[in-house]
C-alpha positions, 0 to 999 in steps of 0.5 A: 555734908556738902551739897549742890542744890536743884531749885529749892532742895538740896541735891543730898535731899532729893537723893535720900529722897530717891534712895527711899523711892527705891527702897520702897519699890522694893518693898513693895514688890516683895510684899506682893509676891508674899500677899503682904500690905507694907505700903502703910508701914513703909509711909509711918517709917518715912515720916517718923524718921523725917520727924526725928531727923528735925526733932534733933536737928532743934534740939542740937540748935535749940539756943536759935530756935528758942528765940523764935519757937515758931521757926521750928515747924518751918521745915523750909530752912532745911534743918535735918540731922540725916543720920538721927533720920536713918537711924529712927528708920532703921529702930522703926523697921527693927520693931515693926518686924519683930511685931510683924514676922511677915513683913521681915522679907519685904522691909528687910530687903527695902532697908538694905537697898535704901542703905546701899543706895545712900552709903554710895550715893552720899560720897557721889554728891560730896564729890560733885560739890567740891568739884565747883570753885569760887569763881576767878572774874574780878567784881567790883564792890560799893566802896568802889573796890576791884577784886576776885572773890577769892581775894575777898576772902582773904584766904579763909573760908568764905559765905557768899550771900546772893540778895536783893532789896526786893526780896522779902526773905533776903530782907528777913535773913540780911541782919541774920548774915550781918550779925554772923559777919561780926561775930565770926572774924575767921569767916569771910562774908560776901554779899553780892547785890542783884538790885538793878537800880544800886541806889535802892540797894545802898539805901537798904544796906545803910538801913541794915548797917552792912559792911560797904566793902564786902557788898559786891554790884551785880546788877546784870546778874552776871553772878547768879549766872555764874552760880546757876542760880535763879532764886534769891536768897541764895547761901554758898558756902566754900572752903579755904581752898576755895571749893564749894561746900554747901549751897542754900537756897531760900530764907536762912534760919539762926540754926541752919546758918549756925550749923553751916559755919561749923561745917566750914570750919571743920 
């Protein structure tokens, strides 16, 4: 799904989260004309299908998670299956009702709103993103290089990498990036380089055996600007066509980067 961001969440994560605020109001509001307790309920459905939804979501990327098993409980990278999630909910409200008759009025509404709002909100945020495009300024790289980003990436789709020397989880992730840059020839990598003093930037990406060539000087910060971004790391992903599929801000996992380059490719 491609999705903008809104500080460190995903657009397309504060909206299910809102479809499900809506959905709740609902229920609330049936349950109490019918003097029926359905918050507690409507809580256990929220949480069991955030668990499923990450549950799955590992099991799908297992191969990275099991090089470090601790990373599965670090929910910050953003790895959830949204559809096992709905579907978890949706087999919770079925069997809650079917114990609980009395709740079949309050969650039955709840759920048909929360699947409305998010069968119409879903295309509006894919939209959105692809309504953004790979900038045209022309940026200059380490090996001294003039050119767009979109001649940067050479006509395939392209993982723009905003970083710093600084940054403890740009320094985390960056051998994470360089090893995917080299295993993946049909994606373009750009890593666009926030540090104002470029000779501690050099230092670093000698240290982590970056391609020179695809490290872009941004000491003014002119392109997180451009990006309207204000977190490093910062991920985006677009299309061949140069439209912005995805965004992530915050530490990349092996299985959530791993899981973006399929999307670009599809």
């Amino acid at each position: 799904m491609s999705s903008l961001t809104f500080g460190f969440f995903k657009t397309s994560q504060l909206v299910l989260l809102v479809c499900f605020l809506g959905a709740l109001a609902i229920a609330l509001l049936a349950a109490r004309r019918k003097n029926v307790k359905v918050a507690d309920t409507s809580l256990q459905i929220f949480f069991v299908s955030l668990v499923a939804a990450r549950i799955v979501f590992v099991a799908m990327w297992f191969d990275q998670y099991w090089k470090a098993p601790l990373s599965i409980l670090d929910i910050r990278d953003g790895g959830f299956n949204v559809f096992a999630g709905i579907i978890a909910g949706c087999a919770l409200v079925a069997w809650q009702t079917w114990r609980q008759p009395t709740l079949r009025a309050p969650l039955g509404a709840a759920t048909l709103v929360f699947l409305l709002a998010w069968t119409y909100a879903a295309p509006s945020v894919e939209s959105a993103a692809g309504n953004i495009t790979v900038p045209e300024p022309a940026v200059t790289t380490f090996s001294g290089k003039t050119a767009s980003l979109r001649e940067l990436a050479q006509g395939k789709p392209m993982v723009v990498n905003l970083w710093a020397s600084w940054c403890p989880p740009c320094r985390r992730e960056m051998p994470l990036l360089v090893d995917a840059q080299k295993t993946n020839s049909d994606i373009a990598f750009v890593f666009i380089n926030e540090d104002s003093n470029l000779e501690d930037a050099l230092f670093f990406a000698n240290q982590m055996k970056m391609p020179i060539d695809r490290i872009v000087a941004d000491p003014r910060n002119d392109m997180m600007r451009m990006f309207r971004t204000g977190a490093l790391p910062t991920t985006l992903y677009f299309s061949r066509e140069g439209k912005l599929v995805s965004t992530h801000v915050g530490g990349l996992s092996g299985a959530t980067l791993a899981n973006e380059l399929r999307a670009l490719r599809n």
